[in-house]
C-alpha positions as CSV (number, residue, x, y, z in Angstrom):
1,X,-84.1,-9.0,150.5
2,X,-80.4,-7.9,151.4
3,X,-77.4,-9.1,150.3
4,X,-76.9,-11.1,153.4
5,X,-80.2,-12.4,153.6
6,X,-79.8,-13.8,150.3
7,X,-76.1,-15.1,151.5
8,X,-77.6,-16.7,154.5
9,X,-80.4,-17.9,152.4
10,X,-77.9,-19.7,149.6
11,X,-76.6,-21.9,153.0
12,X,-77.2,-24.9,151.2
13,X,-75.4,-24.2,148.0
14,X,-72.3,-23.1,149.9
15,X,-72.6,-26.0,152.0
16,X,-72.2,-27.7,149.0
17,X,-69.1,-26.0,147.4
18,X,-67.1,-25.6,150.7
19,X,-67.2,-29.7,150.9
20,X,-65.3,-29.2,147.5
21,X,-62.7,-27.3,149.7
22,X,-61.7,-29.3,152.5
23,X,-58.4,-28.1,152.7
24,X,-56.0,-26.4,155.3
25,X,-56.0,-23.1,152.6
26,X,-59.5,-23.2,152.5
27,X,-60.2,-23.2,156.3
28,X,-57.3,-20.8,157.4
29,X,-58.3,-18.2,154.3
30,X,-62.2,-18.3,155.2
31,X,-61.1,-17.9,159.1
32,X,-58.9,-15.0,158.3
33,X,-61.8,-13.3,156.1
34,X,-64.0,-13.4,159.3
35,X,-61.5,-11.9,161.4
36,X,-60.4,-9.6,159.4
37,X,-64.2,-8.2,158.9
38,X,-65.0,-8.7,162.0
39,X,-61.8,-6.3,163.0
40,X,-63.1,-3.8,160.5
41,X,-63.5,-1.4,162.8
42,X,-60.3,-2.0,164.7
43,X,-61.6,-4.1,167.9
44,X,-63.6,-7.1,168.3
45,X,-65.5,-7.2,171.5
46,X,-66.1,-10.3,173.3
47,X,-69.8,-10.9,172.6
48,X,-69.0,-10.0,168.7
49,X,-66.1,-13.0,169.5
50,X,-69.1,-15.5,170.9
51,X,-71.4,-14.7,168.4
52,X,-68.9,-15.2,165.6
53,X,-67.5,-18.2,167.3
54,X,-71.1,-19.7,167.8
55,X,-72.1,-18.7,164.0
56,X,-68.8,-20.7,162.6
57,X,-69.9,-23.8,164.7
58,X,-73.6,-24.0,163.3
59,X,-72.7,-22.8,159.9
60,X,-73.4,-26.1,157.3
61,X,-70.7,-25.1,155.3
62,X,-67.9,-25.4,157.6
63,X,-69.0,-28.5,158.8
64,X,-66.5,-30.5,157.0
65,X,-64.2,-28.9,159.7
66,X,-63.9,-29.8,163.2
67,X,-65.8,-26.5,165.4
68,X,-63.9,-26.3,168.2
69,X,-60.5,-26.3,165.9
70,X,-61.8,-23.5,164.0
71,X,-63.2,-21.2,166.7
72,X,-60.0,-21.8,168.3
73,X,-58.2,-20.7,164.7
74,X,-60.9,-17.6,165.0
75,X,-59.9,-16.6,168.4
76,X,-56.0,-16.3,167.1
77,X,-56.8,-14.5,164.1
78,X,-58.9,-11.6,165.9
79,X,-55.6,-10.9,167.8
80,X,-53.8,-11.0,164.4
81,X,-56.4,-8.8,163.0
82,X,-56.8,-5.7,165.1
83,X,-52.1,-6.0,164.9
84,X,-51.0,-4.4,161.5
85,X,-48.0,-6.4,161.2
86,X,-50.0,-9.7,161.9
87,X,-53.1,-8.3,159.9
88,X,-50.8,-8.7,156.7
89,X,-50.0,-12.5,157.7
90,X,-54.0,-12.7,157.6
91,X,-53.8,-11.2,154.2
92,X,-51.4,-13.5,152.8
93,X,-53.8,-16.7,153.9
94,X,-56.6,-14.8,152.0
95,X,-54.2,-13.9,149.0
96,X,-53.5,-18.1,148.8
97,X,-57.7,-18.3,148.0
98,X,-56.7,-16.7,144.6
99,X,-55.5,-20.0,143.2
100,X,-58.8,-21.2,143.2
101,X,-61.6,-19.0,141.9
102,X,-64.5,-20.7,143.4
103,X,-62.6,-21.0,146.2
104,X,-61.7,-17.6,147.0
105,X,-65.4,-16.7,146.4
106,X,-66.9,-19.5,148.6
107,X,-64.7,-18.6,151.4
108,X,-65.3,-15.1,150.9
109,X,-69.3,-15.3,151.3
110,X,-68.9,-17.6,154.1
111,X,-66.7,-15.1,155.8
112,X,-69.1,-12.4,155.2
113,X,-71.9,-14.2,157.1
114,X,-70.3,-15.7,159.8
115,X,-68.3,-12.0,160.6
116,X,-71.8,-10.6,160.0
117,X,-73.8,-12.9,162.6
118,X,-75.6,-9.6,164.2
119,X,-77.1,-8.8,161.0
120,X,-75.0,-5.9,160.6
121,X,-73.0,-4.8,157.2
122,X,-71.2,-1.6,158.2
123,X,-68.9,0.4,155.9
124,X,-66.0,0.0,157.3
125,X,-67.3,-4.2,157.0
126,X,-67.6,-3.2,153.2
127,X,-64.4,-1.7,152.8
128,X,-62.6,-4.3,154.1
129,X,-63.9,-6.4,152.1
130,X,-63.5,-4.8,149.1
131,X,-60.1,-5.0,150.1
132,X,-60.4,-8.8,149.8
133,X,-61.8,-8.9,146.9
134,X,-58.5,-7.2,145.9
135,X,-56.6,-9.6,147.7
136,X,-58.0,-12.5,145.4
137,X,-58.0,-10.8,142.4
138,X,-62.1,-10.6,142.9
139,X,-65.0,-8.6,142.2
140,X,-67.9,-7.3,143.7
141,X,-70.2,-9.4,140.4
142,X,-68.3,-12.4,141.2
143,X,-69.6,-12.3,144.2
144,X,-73.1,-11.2,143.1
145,X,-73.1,-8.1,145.4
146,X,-72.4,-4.1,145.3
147,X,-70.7,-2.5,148.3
């Protein structure tokens, strides 16, 4: 079993943490995670946008959060994402996880599966976030994974 099958798998448990998150940081730092992966490779078609934006509606652990609000929130952030200047706004809402460890990790494993809905991890997917694990003062053990 893959790391994201074992993400998707752990649905329940996450479900359960992000509850403990119901918070504007929370929801604008897991939003910018998914655009930002989902940008990793520098454009975000439209059917990766509907698939994303359909996975963040169904997913348990966001459903503390209102769907349409947050695909709304996604849509922005993939224009922010494929901008450089606006990417590092993005950045900043991820940085603001770092407060909270369990927090930051949560959001960051939600983020992975929802940018991740076509069951594809590529390497420039990795990198970016290894790049957030940076961002939150993370690691790859924290989140239980190896890039």
């Amino acid at each position: 079993m893959g790391f994201l099958d074992t993400l998707r798998n752990a649905g329940n448990d996450l479900a359960t943490k992000a509850k403990q998150f119901q918070n504007n940081t929370f929801k604008e730092g897991t939003i910018a995670i998914t655009a930002l992966i989902a940008a990793a490779d520098g454009t975000i078609a439209a059917q990766e946008k509907a698939a994303v934006v359909q996975a963040i509606g169904s997913l348990e652990a966001l459903k503390v959060f209102k769907a349409r609000e947050l695909g709304d929130l996604f849509n922005k952030y993939c224009d922010d994402a494929i901008n450089q200047f606006a990417r590092l706004d993005l950045l900043k809402k991820v940085q603001k996880l770092a407060s909270n460890r369990d927090s930051a990790i949560t959001a960051i494993k939600i983020g992975i599966i929802i940018a991740n809905s076509d069951g594809n991890f590529s390497k420039e997917e990795k990198a970016v976030v290894r790049e957030l694990l940076t961002a939150t003062g993370l690691t790859e053990s924290d989140l239980g994974i190896q890039l």
